[in-house]
C-alpha positions, 0 to 999 in steps of 0.5 A: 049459524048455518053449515057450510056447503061440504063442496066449498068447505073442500075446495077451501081446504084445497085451495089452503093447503096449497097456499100453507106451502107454496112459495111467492115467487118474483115476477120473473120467475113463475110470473110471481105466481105462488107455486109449489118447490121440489121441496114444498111438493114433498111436504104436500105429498107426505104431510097432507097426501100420506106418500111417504114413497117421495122419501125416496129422491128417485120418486119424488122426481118422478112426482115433480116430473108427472105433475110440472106440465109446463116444464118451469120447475116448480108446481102451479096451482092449476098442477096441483089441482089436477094431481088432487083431482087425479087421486079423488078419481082413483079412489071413487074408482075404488069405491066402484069396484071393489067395494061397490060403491059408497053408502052414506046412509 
């Protein structure tokens, strides 16, 4: 059996870490889109992100308020994916510069 390509093994598990915590919702709400609750988002951001700083509710509204573009209450795929997007920059800017890149040989 051949390997999966690494980058749709990635977005895979993107796409089905949103879907292991994301709520359906009626058609009046959110469009029946599956979306992520103030609550869903603080098990993302603590159980698959490590930020144990949206322990605090302070915090955590903030998290919600910075990702909820369009101001529904509830997180979308296409916020989550940007919030995601956002972090692996900030750590390729790390790797840049303090470590001076990346090395995979």
């Amino acid at each position: 059996m051949a390997n999966k390509p690494r980058v749709m093994e990635a977005i895979g598990t993107l796409v089905q870490v949103f879907h292991e915590h994301a709520s359906k919702h009626k058609e009046s709400e959110s469009g029946g889109q599956f979306t992520l609750s103030k609550a869903e988002l603080k098990e993302i951001a603590k159980e698959e992100m490590g930020l144990d700083s949206v322990k605090d509710s302070a915090k955590l509204d903030e998290l919600m308020k910075e990702l909820d573009d369009d101001l529904d209450g509830q997180v979308n795929f296409k916020e989550y994916l940007e919030w995601v997007t956002n972090a692996a920059s900030a750590a390729n800017n790390f790797l840049e510069t303090y470590l001076g890149g990346f090395s995979f040989n």
